[in-house]
N, CA, C and O of each residue as an XYZ file, in Angstrom:
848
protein
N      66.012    -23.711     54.702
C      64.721    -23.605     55.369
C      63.756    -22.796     54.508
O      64.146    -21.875     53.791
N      62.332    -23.218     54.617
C      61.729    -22.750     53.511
C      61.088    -20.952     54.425
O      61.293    -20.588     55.583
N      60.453    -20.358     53.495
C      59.667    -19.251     54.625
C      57.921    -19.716     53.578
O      57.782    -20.423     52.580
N      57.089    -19.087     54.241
C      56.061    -19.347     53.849
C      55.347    -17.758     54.158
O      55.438    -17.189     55.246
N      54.573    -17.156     52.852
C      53.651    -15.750     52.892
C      52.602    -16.507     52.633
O      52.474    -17.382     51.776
N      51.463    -15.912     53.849
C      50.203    -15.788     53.429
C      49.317    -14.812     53.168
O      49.119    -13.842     53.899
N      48.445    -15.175     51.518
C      47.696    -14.020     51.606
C      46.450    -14.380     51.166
O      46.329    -15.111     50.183
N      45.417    -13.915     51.832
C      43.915    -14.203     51.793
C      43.485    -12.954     50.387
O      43.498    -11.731     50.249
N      43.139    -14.144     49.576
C      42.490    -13.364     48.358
C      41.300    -13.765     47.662
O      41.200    -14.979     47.841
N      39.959    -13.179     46.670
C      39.521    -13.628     46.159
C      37.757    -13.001     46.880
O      37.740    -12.268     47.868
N      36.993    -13.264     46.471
C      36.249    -13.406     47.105
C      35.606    -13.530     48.200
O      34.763    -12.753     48.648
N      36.039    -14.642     48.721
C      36.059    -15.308     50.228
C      37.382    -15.251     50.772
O      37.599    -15.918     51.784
N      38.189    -14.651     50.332
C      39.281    -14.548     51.075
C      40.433    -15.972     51.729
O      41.183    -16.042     52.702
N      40.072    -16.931     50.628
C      40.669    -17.898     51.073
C      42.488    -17.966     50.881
O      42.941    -17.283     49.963
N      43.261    -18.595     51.545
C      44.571    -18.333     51.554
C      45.428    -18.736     50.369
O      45.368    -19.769     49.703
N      46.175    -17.774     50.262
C      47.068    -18.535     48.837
C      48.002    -18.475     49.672
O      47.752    -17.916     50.739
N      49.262    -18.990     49.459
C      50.380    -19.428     50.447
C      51.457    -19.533     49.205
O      51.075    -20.012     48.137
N      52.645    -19.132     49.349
C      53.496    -18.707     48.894
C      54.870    -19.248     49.568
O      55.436    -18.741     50.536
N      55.180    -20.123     49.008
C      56.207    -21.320     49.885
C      57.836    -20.781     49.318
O      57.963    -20.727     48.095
N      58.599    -20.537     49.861
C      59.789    -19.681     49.000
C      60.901    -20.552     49.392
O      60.595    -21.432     50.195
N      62.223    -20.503     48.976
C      63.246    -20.897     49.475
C      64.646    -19.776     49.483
O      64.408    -18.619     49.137
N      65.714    -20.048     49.777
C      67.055    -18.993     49.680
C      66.894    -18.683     48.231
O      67.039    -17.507     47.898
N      66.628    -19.531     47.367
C      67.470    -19.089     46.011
C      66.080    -18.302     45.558
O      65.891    -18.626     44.386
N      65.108    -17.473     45.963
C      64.257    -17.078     45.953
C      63.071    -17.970     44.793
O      62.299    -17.334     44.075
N      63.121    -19.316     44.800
C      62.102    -19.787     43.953
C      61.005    -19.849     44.805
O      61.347    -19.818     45.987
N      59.736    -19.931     44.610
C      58.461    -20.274     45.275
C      57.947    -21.018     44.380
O      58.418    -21.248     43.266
N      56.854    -21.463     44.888
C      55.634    -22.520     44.911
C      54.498    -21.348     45.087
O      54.763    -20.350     45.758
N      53.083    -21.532     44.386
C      52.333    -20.808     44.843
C      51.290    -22.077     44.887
O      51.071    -23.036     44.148
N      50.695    -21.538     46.275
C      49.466    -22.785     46.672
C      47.631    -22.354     46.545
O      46.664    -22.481     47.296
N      47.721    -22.136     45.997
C      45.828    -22.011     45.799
C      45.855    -20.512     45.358
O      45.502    -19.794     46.294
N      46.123    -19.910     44.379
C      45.843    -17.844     43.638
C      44.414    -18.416     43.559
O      43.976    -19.239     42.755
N      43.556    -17.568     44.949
C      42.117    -17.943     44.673
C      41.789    -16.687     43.853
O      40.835    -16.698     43.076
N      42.688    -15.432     44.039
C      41.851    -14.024     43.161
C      43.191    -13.056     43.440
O      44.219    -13.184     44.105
N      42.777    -12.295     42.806
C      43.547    -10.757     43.137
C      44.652    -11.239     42.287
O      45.605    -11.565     42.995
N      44.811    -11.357     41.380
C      46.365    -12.017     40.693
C      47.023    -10.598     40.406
O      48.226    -10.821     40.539
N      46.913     -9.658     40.178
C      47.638     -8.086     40.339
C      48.507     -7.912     41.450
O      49.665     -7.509     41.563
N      47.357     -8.458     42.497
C      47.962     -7.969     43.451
C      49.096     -8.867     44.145
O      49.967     -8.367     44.857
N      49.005    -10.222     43.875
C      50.015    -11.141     44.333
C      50.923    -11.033     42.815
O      49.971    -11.490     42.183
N      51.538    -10.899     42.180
C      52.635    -10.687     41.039
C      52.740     -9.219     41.712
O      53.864     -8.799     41.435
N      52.184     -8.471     42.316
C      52.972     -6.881     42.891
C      53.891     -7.797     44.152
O      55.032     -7.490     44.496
N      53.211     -8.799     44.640
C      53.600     -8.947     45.616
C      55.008     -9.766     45.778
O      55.837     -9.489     46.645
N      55.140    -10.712     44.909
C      55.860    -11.583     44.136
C      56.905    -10.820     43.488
O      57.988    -11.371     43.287
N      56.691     -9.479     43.096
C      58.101     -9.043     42.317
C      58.082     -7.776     43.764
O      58.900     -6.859     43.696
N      57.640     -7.805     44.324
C      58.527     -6.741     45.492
C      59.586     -7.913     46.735
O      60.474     -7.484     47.473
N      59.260     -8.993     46.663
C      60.105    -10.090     46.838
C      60.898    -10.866     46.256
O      61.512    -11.800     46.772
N      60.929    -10.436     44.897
C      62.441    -10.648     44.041
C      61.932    -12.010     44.179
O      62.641    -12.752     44.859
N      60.869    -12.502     43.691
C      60.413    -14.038     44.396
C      60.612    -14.636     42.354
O      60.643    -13.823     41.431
N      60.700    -16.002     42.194
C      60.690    -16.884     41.216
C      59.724    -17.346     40.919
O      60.181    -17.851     39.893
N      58.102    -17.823     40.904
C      57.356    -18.900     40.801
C      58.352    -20.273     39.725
O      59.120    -20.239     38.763
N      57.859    -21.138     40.441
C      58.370    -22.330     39.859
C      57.012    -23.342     39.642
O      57.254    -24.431     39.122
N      55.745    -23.075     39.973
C      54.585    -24.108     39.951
C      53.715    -23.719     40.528
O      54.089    -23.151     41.554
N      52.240    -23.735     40.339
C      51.255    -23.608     41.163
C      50.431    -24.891     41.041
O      50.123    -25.465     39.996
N      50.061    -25.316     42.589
C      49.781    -26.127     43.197
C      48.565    -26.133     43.669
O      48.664    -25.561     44.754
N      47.383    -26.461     43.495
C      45.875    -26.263     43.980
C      45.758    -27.947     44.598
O      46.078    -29.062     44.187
N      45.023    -27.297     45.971
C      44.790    -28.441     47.130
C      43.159    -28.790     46.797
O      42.583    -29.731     47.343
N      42.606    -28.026     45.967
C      41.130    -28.490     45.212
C      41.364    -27.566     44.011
O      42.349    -26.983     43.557
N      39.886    -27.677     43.627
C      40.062    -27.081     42.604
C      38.047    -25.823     42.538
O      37.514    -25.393     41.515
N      37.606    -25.672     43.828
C      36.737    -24.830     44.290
C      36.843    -23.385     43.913
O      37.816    -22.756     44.330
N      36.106    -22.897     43.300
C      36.244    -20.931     42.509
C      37.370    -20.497     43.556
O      38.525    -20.164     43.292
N      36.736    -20.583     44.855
C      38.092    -19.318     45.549
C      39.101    -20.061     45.646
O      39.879    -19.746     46.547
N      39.309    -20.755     45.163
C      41.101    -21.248     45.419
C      41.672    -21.301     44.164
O      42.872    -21.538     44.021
N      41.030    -21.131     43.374
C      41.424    -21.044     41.337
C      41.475    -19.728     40.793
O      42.509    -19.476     40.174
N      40.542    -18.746     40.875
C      40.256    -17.861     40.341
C      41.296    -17.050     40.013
O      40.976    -16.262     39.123
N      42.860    -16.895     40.534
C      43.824    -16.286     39.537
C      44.795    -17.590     39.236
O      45.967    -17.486     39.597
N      44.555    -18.281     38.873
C      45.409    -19.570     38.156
C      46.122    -19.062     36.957
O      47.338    -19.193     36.813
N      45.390    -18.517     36.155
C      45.341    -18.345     34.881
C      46.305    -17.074     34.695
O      47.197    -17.065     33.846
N      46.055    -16.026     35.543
C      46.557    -14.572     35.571
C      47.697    -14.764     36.078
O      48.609    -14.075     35.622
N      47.975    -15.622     37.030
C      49.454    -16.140     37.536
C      50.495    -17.038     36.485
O      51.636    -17.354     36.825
N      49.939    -17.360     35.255
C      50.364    -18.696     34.790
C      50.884    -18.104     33.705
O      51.913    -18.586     33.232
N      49.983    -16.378     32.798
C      50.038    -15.903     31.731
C      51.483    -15.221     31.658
O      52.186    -14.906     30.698
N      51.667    -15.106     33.122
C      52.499    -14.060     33.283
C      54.240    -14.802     34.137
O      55.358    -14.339     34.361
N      53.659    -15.913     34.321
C      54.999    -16.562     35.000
C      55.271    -17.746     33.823
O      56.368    -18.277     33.993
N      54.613    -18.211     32.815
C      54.602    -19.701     32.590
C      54.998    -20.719     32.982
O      55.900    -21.434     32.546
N      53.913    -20.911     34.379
C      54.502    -21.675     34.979
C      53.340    -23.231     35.175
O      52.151    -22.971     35.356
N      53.643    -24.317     35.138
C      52.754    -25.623     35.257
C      52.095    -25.550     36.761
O      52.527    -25.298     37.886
N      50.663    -25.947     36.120
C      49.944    -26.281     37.045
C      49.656    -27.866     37.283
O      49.520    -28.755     36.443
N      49.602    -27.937     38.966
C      49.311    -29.174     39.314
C      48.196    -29.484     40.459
O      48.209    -29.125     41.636
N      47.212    -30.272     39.749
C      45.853    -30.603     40.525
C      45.262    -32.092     40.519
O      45.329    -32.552     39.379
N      44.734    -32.943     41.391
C      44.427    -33.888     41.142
C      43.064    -34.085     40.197
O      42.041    -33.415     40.054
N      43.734    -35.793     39.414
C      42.550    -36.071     38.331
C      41.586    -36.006     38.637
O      40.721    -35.785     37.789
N      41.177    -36.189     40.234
C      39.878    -36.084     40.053
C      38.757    -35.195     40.192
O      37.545    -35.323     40.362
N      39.830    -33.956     40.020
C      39.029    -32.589     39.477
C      39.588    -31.653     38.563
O      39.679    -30.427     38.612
N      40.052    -32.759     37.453
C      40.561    -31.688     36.063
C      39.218    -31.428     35.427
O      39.363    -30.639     34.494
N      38.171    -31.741     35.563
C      37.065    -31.221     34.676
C      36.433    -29.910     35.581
O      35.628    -29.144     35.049
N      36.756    -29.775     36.618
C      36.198    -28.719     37.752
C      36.498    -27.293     37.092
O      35.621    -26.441     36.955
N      38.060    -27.092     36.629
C      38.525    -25.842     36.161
C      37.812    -25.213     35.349
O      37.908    -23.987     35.388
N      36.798    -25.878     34.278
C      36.033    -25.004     33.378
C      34.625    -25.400     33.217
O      33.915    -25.360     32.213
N      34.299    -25.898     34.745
C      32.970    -26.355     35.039
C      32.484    -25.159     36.064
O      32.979    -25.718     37.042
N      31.976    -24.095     36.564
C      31.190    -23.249     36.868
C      30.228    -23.799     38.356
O      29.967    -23.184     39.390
N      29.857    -25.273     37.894
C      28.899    -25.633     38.601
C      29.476    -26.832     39.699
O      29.171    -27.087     40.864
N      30.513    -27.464     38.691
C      31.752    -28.350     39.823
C      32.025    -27.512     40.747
O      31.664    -27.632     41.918
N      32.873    -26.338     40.156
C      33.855    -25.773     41.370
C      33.265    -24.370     41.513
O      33.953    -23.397     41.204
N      31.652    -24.186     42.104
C      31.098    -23.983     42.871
C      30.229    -22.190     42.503
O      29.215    -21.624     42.911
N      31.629    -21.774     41.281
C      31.256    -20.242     41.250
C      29.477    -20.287     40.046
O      28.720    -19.319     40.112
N      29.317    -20.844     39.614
C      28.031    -21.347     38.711
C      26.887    -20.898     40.056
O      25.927    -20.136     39.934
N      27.255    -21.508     41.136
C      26.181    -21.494     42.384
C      25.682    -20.132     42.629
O      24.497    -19.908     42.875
N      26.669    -19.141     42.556
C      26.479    -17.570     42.815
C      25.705    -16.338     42.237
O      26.422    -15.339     42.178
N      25.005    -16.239     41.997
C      24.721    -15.331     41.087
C      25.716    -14.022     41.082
O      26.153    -13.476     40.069
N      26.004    -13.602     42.588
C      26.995    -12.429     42.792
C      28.490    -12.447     42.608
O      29.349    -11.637     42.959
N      28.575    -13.717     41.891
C      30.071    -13.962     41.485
C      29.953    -14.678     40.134
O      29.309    -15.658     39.760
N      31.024    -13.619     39.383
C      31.308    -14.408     38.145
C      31.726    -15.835     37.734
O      32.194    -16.581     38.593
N      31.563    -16.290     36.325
C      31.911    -17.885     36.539
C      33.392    -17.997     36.607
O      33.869    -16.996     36.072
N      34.095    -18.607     36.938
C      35.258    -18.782     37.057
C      35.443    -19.959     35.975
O      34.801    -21.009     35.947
N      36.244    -19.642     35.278
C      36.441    -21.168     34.020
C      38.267    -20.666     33.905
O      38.750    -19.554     33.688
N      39.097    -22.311     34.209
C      40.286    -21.849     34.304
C      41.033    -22.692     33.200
O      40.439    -23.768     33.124
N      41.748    -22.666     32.599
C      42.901    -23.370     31.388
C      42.690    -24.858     31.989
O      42.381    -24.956     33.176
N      42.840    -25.947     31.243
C      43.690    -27.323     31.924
C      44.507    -27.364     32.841
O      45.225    -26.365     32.811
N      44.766    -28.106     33.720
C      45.846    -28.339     34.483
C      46.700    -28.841     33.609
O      46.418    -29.385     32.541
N      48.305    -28.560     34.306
C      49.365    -29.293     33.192
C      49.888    -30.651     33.707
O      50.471    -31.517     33.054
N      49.538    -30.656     35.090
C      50.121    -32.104     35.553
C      48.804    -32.471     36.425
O      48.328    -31.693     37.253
N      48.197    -33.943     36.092
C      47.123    -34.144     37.115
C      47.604    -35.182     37.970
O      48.125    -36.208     37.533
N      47.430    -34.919     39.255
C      47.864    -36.085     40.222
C      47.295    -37.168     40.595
O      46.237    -37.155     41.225
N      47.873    -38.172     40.282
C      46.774    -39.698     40.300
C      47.202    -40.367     41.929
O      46.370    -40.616     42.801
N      48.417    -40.531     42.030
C      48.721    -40.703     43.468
C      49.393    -40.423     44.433
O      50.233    -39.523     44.436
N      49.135    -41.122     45.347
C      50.364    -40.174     46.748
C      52.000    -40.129     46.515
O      52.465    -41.267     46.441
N      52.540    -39.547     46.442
C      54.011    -39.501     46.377
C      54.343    -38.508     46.710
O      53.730    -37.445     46.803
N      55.873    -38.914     47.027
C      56.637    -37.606     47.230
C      57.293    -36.737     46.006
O      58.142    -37.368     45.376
N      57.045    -35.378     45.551
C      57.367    -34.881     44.327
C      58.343    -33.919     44.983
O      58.341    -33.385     46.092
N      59.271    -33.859     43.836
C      60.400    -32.613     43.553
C      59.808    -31.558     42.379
O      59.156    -31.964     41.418
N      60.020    -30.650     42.526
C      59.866    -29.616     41.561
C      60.875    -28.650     41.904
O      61.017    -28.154     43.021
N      61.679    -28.371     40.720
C      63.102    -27.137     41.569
C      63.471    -27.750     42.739
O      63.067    -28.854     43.103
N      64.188    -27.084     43.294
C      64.345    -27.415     44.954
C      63.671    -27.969     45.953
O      64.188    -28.712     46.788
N      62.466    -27.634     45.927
C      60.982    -28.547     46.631
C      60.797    -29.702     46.719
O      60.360    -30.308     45.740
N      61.067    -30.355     47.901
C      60.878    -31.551     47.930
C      59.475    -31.713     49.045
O      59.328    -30.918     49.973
N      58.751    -32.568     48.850
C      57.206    -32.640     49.608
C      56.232    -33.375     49.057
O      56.232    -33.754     47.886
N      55.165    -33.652     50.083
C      54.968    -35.133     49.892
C      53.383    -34.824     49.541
O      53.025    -33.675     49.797
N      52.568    -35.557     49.085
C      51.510    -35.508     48.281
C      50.294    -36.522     49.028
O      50.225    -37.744     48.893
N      49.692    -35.958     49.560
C      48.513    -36.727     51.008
C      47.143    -36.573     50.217
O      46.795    -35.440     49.884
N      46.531    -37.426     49.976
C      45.155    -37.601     49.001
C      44.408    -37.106     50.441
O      44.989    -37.456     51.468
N      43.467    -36.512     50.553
C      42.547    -36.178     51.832
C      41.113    -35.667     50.804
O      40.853    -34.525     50.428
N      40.494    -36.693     50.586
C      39.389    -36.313     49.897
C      38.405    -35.903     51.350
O      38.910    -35.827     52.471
N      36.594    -35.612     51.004
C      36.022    -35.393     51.789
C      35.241    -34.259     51.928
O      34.030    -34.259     52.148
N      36.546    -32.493     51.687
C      35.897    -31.487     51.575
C      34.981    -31.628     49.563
O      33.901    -31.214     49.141
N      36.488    -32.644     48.685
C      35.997    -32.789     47.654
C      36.653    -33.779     46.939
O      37.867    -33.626     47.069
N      36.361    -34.766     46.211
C      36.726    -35.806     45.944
C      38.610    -35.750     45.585
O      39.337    -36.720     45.801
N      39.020    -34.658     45.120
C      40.181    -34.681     44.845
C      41.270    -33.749     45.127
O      42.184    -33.324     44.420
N      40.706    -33.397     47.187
C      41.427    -32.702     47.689
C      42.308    -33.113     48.240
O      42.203    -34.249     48.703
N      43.506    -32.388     48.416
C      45.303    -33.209     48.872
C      45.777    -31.899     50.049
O      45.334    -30.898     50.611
N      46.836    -32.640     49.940
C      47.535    -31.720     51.138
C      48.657    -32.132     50.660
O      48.966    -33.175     50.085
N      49.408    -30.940     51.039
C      50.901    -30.570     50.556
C      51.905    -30.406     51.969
O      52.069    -29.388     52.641
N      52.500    -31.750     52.167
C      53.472    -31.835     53.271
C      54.764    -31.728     53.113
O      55.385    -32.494     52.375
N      55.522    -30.420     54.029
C      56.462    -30.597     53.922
C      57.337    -30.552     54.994
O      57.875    -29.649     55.634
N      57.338    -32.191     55.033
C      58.053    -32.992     56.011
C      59.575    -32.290     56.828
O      59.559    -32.081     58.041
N      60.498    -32.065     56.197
C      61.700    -30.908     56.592
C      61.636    -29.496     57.201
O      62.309    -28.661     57.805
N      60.014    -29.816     56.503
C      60.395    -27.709     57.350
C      59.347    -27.784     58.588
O      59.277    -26.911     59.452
N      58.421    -29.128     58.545
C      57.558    -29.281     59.725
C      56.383    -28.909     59.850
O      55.695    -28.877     60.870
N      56.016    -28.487     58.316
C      53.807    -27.788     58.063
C      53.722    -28.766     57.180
O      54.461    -29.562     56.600
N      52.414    -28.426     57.260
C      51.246    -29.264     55.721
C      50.611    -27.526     55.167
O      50.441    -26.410     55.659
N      50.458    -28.147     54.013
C      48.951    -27.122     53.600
C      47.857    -27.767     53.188
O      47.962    -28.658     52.345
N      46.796    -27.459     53.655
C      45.975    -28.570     53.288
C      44.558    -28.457     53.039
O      43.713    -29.282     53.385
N      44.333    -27.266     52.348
C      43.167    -26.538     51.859
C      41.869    -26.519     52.836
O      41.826    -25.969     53.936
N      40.979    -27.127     52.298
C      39.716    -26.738     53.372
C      39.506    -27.992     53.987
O      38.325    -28.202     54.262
N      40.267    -28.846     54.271
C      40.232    -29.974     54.924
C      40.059    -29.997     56.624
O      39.094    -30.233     57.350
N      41.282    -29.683     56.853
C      41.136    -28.811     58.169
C      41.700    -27.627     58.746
O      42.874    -27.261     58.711
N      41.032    -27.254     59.106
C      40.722    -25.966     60.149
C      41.330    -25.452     61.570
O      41.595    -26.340     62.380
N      41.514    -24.439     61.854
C      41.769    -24.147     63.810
C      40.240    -24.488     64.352
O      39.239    -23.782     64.233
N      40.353    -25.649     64.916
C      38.945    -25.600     65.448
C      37.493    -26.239     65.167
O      36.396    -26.375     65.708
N      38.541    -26.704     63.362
C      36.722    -26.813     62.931
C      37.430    -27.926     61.881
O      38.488    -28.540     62.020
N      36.399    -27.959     60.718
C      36.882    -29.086     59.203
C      35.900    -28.575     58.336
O      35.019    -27.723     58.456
N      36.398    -29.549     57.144
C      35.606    -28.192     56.190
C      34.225    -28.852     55.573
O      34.051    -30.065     55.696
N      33.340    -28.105     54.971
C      32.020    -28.529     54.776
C      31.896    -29.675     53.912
O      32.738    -30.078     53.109
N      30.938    -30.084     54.120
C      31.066    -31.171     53.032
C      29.714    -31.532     52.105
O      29.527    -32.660     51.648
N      28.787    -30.386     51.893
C      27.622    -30.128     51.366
C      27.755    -29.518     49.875
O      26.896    -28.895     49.251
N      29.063    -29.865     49.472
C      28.989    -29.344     47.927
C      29.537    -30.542     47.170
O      30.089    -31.596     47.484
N      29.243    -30.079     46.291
C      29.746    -31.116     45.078
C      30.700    -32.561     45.170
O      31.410    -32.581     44.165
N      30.891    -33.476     45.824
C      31.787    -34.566     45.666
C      31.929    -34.444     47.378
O      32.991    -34.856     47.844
N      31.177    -34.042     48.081
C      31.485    -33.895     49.316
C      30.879    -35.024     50.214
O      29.762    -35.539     50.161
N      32.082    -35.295     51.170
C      31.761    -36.524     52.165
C      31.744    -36.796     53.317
O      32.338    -37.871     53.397
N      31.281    -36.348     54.736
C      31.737    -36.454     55.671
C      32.577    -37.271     56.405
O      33.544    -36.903     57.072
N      32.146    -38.447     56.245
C      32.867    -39.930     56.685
C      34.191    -39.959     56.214
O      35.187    -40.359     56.818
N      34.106    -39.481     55.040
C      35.581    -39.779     54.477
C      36.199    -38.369     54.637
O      37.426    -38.294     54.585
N      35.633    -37.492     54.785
C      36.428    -36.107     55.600
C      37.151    -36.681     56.994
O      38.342    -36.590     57.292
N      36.313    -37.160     57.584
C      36.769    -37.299     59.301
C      38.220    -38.235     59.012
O      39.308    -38.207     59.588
N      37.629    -39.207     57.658
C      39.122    -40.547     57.846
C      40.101    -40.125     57.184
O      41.232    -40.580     57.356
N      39.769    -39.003     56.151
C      41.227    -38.172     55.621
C      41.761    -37.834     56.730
O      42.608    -38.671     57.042
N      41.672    -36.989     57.492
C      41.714    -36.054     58.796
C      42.424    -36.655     60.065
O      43.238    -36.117     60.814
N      41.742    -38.267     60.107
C      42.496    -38.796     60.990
C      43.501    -39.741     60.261
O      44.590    -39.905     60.811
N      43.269    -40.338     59.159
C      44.672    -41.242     58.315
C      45.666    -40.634     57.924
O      46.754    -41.189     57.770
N      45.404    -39.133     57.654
C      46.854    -38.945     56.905
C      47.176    -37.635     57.762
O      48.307    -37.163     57.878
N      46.003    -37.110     58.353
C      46.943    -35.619     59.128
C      47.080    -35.795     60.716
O      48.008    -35.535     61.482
N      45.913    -36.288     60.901
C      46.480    -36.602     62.235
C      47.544    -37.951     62.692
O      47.632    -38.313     63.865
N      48.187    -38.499     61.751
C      48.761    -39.147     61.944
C      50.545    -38.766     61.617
O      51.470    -39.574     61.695
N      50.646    -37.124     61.200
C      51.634    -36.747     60.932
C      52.147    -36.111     62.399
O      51.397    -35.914     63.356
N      53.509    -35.849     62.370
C      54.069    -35.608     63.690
C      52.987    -34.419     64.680
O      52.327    -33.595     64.048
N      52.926    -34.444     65.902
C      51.829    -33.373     66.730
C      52.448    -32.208     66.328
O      51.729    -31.407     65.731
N      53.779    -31.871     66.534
C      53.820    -30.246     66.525
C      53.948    -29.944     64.981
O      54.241    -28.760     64.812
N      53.821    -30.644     63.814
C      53.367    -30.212     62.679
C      52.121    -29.164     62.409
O      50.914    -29.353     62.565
N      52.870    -27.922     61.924
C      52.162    -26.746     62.060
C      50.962    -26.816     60.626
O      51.577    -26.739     59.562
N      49.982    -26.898     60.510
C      48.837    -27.066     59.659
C      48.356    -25.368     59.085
O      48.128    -24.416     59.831
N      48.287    -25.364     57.377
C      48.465    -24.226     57.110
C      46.753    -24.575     56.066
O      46.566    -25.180     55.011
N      45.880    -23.905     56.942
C      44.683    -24.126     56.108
C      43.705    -23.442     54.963
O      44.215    -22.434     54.473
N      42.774    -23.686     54.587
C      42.068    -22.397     53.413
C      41.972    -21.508     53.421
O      42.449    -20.652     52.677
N      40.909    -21.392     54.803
C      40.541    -19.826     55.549
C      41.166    -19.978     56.883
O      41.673    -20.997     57.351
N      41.065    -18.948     57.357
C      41.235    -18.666     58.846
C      42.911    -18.356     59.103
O      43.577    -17.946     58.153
N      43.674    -18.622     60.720
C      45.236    -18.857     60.863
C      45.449    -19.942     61.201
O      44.487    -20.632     61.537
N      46.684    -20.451     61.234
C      47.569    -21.357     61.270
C      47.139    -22.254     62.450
O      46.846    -21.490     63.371
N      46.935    -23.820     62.915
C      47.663    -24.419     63.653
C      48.104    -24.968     63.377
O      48.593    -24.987     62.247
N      48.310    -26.328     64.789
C      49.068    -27.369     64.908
C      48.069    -29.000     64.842
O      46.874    -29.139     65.104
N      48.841    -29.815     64.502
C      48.590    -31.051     64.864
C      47.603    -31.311     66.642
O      46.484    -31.744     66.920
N      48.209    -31.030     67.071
C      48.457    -31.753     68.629
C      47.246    -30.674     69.250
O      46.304    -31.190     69.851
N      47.282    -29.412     69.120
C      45.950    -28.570     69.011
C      44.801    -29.028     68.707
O      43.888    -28.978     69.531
N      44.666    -29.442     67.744
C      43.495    -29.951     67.019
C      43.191    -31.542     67.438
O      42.154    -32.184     67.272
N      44.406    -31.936     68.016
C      43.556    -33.369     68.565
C      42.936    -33.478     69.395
O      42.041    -34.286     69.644
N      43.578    -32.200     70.237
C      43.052    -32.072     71.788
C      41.941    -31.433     71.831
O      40.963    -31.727     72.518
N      42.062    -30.487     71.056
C      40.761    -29.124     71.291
C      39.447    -29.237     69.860
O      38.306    -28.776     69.864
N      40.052    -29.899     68.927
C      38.995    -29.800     67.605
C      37.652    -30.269     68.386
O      37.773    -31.327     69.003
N      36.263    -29.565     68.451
C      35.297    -30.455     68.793
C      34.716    -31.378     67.708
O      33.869    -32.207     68.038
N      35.101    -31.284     66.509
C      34.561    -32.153     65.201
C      35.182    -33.304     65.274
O      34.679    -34.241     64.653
N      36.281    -33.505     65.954
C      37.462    -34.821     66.123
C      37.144    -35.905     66.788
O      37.497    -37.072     66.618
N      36.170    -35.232     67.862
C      36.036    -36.177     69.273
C      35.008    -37.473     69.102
O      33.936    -37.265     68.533
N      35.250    -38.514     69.479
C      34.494    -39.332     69.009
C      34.425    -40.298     67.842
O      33.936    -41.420     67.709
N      35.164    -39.375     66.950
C      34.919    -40.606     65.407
C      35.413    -41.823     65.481
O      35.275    -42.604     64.539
């Protein structure tokens, strides 16, 4: 059984998620910042990185990629259709800020072209294209242990904006309903910002859902 740490870092405080197993390997899902402080956090858990995994590729969900990667060497994996985002400023959003530095991150080492189910180490989990918040945002399902992660796609309550760069509403709502709401109801949904729900929550109660 897997365990899952969350920790809101970066700027905006968006979630990095930290997917572990017995033999203490992890997955790290979006190092948006603070990379000090998650490798303190990571070696007071006797933890492994085995891969980091970005569900976009937006400043706060990148911004310790690099500081995590120098120090673990470990492959990164993001979809193609935002490998030019990492050292674009103005793609992935930090260019917009004046009060935030640019964020420019290394290449990705593996770019994801389609849906499948991938192994990495022990990790087995399945690969959900959910464009919308941004042309080449995914979600990371893992079917056995019963969550998704699924960046700023959706929300407790809400879904995520779609006024930046590659952003779509229409095709937000049909990610949202083709590939997540169509995964089991009590599938627990692990999102950018905010806490945790469920499937079956969000069908009932999302007011952004109703209607489409």
């Amino acid at each position: 059984m897997l365990n899952i740490r969350t920790y809101p870092l970066g700027p905006i405080q968006a979630n990095c998620y930290v997917v572990s197993n017995s033999e203490k390997e992890c997955l790290i899902v979006d190092p948006g910042g603070e990379g000090n402080t998650l490798v303190r956090q990571l070696r007071a858990f006797n933890l492994k990185p085995v891969a980091i995994l970005l569900t976009h590729a937006h400043f706060d969900h990148i911004g310790a990629v690099d500081a995590i990667r120098e120090v673990y060497k470990i492959p990164v994996y993001l979809h193609k259709k935002e490998s030019s985002w990492l050292q674009d400023p103005m793609k992935n959003g930090s260019g917009r800020y004046s009060e935030i530095p640019n964020v420019l991150v290394s290449p990705a080492d593996h770019l994801i072209e389609n849906e499948q189910i991938l192994m990495i180490h022990h990790f087995k989990f399945e690969i959900l294209h959910t464009p919308g918040h941004s042309p080449g945002s995914v979600s990371f399902f893992f079917k056995d242990d019963g969550f998704a992660i699924v960046g700023d796609t959706l929300f407790e309550g809400s879904i995520g904006r779609t006024d930046l760069e590659g952003g779509n509403h229409k095709q937000l709502l049909s990610s949202i309903h083709q590939k997540l709401l169509t995964l089991d109801e009590d599938t627990i949904i692990y999102p950018g910002h905010g806490g945790p729900t469920r499937i079956d929550i969000e069908m009932e109660q999302n007011p952004f859902l109703n209607g489409f």
